[in-house]
C-alpha atoms as a printed R data frame, in Angstrom:
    type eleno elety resid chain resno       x       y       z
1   ATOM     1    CA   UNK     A     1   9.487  15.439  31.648
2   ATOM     2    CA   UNK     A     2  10.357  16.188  28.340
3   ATOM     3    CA   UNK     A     3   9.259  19.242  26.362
4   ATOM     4    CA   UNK     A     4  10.018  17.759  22.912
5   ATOM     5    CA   UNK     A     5   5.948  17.347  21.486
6   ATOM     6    CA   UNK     A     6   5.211  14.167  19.860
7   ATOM     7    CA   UNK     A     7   4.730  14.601  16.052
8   ATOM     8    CA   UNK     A     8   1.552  13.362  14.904
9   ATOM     9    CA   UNK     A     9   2.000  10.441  12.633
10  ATOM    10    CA   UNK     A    10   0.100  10.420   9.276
11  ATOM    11    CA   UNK     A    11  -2.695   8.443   7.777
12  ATOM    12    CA   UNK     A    12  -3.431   7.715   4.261
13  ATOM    13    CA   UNK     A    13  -5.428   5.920   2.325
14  ATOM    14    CA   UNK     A    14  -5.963   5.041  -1.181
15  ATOM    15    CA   UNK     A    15  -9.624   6.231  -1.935
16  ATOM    16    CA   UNK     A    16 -11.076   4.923  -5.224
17  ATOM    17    CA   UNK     A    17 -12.271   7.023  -7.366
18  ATOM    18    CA   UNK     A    18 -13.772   7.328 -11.095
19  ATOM    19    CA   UNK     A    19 -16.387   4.465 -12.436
20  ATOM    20    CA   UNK     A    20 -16.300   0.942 -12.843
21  ATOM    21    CA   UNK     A    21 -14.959   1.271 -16.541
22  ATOM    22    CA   UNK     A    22 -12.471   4.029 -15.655
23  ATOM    23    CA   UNK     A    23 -11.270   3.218 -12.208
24  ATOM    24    CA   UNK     A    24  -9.010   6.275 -10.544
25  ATOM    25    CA   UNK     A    25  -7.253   6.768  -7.096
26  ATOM    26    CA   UNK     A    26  -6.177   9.500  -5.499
27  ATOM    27    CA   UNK     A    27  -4.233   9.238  -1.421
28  ATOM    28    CA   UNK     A    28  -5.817  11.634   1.377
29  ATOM    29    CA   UNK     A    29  -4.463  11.443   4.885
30  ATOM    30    CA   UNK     A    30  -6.523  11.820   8.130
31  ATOM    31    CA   UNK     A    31  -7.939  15.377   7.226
32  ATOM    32    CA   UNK     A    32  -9.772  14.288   4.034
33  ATOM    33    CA   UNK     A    33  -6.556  16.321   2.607
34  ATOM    34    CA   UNK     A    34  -5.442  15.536  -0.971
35  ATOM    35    CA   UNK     A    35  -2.152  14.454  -2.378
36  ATOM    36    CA   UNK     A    36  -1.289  16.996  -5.642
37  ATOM    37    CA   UNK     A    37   1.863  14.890  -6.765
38  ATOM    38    CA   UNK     A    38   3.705  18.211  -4.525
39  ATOM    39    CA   UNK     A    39   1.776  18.929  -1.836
40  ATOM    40    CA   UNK     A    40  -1.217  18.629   0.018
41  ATOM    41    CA   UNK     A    41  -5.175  20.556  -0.447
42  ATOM    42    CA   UNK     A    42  -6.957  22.119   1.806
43  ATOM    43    CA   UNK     A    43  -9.594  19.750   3.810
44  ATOM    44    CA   UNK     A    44 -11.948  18.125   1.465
45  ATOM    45    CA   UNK     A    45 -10.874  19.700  -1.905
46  ATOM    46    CA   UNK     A    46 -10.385  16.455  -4.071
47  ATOM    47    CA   UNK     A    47 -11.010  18.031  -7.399
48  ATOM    48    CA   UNK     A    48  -7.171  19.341  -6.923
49  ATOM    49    CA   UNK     A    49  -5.879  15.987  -5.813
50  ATOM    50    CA   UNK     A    50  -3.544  13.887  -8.020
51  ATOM    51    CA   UNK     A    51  -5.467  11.258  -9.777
52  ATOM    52    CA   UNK     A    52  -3.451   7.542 -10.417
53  ATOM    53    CA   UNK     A    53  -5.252   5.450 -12.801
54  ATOM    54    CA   UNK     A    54  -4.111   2.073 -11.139
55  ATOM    55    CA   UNK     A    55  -4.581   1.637  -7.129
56  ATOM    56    CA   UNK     A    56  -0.551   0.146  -7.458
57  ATOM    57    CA   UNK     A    57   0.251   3.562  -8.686
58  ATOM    58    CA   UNK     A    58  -0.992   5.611  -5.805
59  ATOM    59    CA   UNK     A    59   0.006   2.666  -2.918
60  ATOM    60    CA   UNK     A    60   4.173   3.574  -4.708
61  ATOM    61    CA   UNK     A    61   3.335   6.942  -4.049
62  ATOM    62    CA   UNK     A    62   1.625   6.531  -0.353
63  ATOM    63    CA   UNK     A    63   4.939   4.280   0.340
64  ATOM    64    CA   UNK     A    64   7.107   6.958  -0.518
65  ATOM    65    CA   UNK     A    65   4.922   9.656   1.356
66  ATOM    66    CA   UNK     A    66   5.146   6.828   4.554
67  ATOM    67    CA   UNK     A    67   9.082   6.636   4.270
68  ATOM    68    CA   UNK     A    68   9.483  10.256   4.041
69  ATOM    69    CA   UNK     A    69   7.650  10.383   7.801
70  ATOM    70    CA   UNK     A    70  10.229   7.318   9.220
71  ATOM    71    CA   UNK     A    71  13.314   8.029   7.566
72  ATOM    72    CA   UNK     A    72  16.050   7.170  10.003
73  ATOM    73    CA   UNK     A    73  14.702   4.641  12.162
74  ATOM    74    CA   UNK     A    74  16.048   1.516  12.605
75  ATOM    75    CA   UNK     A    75  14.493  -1.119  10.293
76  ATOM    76    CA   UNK     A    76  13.481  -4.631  12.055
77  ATOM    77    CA   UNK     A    77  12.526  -6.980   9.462
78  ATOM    78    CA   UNK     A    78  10.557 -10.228   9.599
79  ATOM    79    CA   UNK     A    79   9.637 -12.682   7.019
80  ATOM    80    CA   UNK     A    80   6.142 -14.429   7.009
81  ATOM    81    CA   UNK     A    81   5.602 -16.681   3.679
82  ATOM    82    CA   UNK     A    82   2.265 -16.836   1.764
83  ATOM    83    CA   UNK     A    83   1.034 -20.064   0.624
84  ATOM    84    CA   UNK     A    84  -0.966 -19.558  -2.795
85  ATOM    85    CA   UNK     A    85  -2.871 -22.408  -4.194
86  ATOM    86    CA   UNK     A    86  -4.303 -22.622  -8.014
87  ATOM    87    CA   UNK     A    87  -7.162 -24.520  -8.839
88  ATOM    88    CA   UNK     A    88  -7.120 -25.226 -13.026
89  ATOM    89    CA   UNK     A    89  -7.641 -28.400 -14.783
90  ATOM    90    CA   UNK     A    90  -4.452 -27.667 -16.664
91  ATOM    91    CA   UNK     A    91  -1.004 -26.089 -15.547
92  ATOM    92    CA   UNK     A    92  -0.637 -22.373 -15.884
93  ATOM    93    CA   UNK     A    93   3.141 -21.444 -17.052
94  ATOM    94    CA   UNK     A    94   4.641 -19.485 -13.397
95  ATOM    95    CA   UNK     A    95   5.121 -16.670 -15.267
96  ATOM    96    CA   UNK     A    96   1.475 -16.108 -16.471
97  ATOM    97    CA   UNK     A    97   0.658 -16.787 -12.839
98  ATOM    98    CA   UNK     A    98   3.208 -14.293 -11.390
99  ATOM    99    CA   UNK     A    99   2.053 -11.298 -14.047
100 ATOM   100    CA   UNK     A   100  -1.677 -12.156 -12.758
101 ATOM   101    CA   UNK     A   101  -1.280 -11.971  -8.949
102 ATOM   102    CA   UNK     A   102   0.344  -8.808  -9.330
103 ATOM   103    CA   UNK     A   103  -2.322  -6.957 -10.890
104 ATOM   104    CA   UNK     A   104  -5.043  -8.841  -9.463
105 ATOM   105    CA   UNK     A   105  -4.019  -8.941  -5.371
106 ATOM   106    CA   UNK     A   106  -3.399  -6.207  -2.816
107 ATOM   107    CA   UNK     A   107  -1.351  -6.749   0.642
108 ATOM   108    CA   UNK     A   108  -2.728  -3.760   2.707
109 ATOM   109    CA   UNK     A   109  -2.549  -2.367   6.133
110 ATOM   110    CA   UNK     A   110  -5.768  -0.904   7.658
111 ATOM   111    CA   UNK     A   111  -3.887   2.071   9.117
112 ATOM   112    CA   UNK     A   112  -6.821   4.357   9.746
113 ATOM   113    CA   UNK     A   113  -8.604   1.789  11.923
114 ATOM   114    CA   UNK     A   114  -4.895   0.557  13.354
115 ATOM   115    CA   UNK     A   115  -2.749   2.842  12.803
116 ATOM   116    CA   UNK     A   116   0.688   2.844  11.058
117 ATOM   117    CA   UNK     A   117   2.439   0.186  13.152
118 ATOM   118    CA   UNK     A   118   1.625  -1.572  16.356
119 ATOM   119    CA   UNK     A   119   3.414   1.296  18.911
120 ATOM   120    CA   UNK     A   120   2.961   4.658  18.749
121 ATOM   121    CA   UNK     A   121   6.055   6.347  16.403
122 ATOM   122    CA   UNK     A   122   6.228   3.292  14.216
123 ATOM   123    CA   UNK     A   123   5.551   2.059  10.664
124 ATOM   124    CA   UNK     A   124   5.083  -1.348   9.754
125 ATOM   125    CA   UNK     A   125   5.178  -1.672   5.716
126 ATOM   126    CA   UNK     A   126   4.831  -5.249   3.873
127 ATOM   127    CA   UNK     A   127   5.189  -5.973   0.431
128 ATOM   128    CA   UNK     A   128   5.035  -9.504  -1.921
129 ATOM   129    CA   UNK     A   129   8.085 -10.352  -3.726
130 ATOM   130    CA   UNK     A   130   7.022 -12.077  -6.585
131 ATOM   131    CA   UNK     A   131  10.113 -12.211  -8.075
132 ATOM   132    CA   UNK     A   132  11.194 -15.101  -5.456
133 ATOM   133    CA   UNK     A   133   8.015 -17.091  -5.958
134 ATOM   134    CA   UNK     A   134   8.198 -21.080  -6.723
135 ATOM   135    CA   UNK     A   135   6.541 -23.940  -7.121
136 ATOM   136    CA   UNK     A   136   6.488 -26.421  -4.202
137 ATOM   137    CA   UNK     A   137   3.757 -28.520  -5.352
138 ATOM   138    CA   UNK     A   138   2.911 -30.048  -8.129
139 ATOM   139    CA   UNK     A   139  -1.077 -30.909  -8.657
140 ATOM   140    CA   UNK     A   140  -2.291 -33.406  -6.792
């Protein structure tokens, strides 16, 4: 039996913030503590928390908190494509497309229901490259 304790892997989340006009974020983990852009609040003090005003913002930074936690692992990768499909009675130029599903879709994990990966100690992460995106079909 080994003595070596199990670290505790942590959860965040992007909680929304602000008002319908002025949308904020801010990342807590699984003791309602705050992210400060340094380090983390006490339990439940979110008027200290670090306050992104776009949810891509804050979902960089909970990334790079993530990667801090799993540096060093080996990194299995897998590929699964997404089919998109646009509905317009004209064609929209790729690019205009491209600049719009970027700011208007979110790939998420639902870690605090989940968990980080699916076994204990890992992290599964995903991420669109829309940078590779092409058409395959012209309208029908």
């Amino acid at each position: 039996m080994s003595d070596k304790k199990e670290k505790q892997p942590i959860i965040l989340s992007v909680i929304s913030r602000g008002t319908p006009e002025f949308p904020r974020f801010s990342i807590s983990d699984q003791y309602l503590r705050y992210w400060t852009g340094e380090t983390w609040t006490e339990a439940k003090q979110e008027k200290d928390a670090l306050v992104y005003s776009t949810s891509n913002e804050a979902l960089t930074d909970m990334h790079k908190l993530l990667m801090t936690q799993y540096e060093g692992l080996p990194v299995y990768r897998f590929k699964a494509p997404i089919y998109i499909e646009l509905f317009a009675e004209n064609p929209v130029p790729l690019r205009d497309f491209k600049f719009w599903l970027f700011h208007a879709t979110k790939l998420l994990i639902d870690s605090p229901r989940l968990g980080n990966g699916p076994i204990a100690g890992s992290l599964g992460t995903c991420r669109i490259e829309y940078g590779e995106m092409e058409t395959i079909d012209d309208a029908r």
